[in-house]
N, C-alpha and C positions, 0 to 999 in steps of 0.2 A: 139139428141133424136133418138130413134132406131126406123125402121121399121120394122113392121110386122111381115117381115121372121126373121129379127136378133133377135126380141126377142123371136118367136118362137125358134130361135137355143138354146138361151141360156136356154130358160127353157128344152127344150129336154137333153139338157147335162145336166140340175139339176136332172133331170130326172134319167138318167142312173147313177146315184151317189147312187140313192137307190133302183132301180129297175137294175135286171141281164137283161133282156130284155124287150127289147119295140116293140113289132109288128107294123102294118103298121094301121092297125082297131084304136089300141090303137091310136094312133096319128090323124089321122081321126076325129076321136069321138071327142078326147079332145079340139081341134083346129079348131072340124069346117072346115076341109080341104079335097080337091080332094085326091086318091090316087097319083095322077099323083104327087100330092105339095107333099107330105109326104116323095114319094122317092127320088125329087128333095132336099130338106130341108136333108135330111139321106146324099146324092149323097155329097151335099156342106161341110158338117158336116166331111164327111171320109175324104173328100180333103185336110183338115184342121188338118188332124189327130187327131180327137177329139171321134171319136167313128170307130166301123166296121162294114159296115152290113152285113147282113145276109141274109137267104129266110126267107120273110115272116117281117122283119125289120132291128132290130141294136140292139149290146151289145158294151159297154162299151172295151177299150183294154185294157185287161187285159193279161198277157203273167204269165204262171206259170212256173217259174224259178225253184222253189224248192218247194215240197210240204209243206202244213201247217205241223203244228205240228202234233202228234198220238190223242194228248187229244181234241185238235177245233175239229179233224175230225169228232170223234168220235160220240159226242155231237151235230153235224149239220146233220140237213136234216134226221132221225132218223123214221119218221113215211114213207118218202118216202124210205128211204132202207129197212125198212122191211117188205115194200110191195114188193118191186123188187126182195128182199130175198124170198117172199113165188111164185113167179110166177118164178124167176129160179129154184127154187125146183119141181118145178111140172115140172118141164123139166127134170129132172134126172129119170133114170129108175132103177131098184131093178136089182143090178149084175152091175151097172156101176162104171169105173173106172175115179174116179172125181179129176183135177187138182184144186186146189183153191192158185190163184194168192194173195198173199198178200195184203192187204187194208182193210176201214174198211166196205165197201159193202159183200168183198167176207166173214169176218168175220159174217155178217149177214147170207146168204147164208149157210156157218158152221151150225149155231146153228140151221137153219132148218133141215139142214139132219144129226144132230147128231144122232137121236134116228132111221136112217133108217135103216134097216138090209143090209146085202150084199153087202155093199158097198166099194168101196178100196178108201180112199183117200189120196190126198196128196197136200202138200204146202208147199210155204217159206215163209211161214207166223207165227213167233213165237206165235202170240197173238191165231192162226186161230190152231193151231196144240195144244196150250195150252187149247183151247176151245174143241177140239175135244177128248182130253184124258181125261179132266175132265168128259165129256159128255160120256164116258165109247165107244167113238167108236170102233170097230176093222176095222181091217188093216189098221192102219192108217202110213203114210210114211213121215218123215221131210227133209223137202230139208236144206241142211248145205251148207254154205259159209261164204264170210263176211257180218256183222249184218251191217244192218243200222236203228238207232235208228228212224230216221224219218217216215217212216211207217213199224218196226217192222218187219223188211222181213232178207232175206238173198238172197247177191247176187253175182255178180261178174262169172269169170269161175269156180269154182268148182261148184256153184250151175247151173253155165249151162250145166256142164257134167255132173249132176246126175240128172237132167232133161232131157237128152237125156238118160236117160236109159232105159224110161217109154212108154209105148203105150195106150193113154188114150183117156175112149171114150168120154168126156166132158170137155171143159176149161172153167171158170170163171174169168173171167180178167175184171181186174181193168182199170181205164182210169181216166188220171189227166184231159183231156181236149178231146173233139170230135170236129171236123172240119167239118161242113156241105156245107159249101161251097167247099174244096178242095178237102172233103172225106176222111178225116187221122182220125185215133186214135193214140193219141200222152199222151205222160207222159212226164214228168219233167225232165228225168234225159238219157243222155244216157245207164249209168248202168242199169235202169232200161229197159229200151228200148233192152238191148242186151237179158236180162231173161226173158220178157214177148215172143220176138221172137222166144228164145228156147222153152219157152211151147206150142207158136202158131203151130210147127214143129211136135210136138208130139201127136197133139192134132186132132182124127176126127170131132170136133164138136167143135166153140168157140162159147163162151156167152160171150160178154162186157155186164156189169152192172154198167149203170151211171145215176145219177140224172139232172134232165134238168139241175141244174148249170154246167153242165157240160160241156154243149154248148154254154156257154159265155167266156171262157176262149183260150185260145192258148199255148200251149206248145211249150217247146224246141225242143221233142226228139219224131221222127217217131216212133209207135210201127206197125201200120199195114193200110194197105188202107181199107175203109168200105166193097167194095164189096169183101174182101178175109174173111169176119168173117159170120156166121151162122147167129145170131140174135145180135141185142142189146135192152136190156129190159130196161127200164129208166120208170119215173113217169108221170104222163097227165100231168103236167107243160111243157113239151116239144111237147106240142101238135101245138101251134102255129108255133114254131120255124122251122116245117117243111113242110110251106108253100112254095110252090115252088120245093121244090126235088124230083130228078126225082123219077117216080113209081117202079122201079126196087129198087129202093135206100129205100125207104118208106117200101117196103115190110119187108122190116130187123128190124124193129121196132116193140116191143112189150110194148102196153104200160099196167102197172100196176095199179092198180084201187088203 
């Protein structure tokens, strides 16, 4: 027969099967338990390599090796991008020269400031440059390389030298994974990793735009430490998850209603 803790663990791990995160409240609540047990139970649970935690509790390990498809992306999370779309937008000013990183966030992002005047943009983002022309933008600029079908970009060194060509006063970058405990913004792929770099390079001003699932995941490939980006805008779901981080760190967050 199991005690107590044991079967608390195992329902915690049924837990994280359907939930991205569990904070430390949640656990509490559910179990009738101290926080002091909750962390201990989370503490036992890592050891075991069955979960990670986090500030503020635990997500599931999940390691993103390669990102989903173009069409899952697209179709997830949908009400929270295009809030994160209209609160990056109101961060652009009339006369700016706007980088938009490929994915389907920065693609949200696009369709709010198709219709802005004065604006120069640019991306390796097929889908994001296909939205902008239809959208009748001017100046609009495509970064060329090699395609990768997986999130519709273009990348590799060609497109990192014609991304160094540019001096732009806003970045929009995508993020396959955020690290809140280690402080990375990380994506899937080194490729990616090397073009996101060249745009951080060029860039006065970076915007990551991620959705709290964002912050359950782990990547392979470095794109930037937190305290080297401007803000990151993400949705209130990520509101727990930043229990514990320090206030310098907190302050980079904006969240979208």
């Amino acid at each position: 027969m199991l005690t107590a803790a044991q079967d608390r663990h195992v329902k915690i791990v049924e837990l994280l099967r359907d939930e991205q995160f569990l904070a430390i409240g949640t656990l509490t609540e559910r179990f009738q338990i101290s926080v002091a047990t909750a962390r201990r139970d989370l503490g036992e649970l890592e050891a075991e390599g069955l979960l990670r935690r986090t500030h503020g509790g635990a997500v599931s390990i999940s390691q993103v090796g390669q990102d989903g498809t173009h069409a899952t992306r697209a179709v997830s999370r949908q009400v929270e991008k295009a809030a994160i779309a209209a609160a990056a937008a109101e961060m652009i000013a009339d006369g700016d020269a706007v980088l938009l990183d490929a994915g389907t966030t920065s693609l949200e992002v696009a369709k709010a400031l198709v219709n802005r005047k004065g604006l120069t943009l640019i991306s390796n983002g097929a889908d994001i440059v296909a939205e902008l022309i239809r959208g009748e933008a001017r100046n609009v600029y495509s970064v060329g390389g090699e395609y990768s079908d997986s999130n519709r970009s273009f990348r590799g060194p060609l497109a990192e030298h014609f991304i160094r060509q540019f001096n732009v006063d806003k970045l929009i970058l995508n993020a396959s994974s955020i690290d809140l405990e280690r402080g990375l913004i990380c994506t899937a792929s080194p490729q990616n990793a090397s073009v996101q770099k060249a745009m951080i390079e060029v860039a006065k001003r970076v915007i990551v735009v991620a959705d709290h699932s964002k912050f359950t995941k782990s990547s392979l490939s470095v794109t930037a430490r937190i305290d080297d980006v401007g803000l990151i805008i993400t949705d209130t779901g990520a509101h727990g998850m930043l229990d514990g981080v320090p206030e310098k760190t907190r302050k980079k967050f904006v969240f979208a209603n």
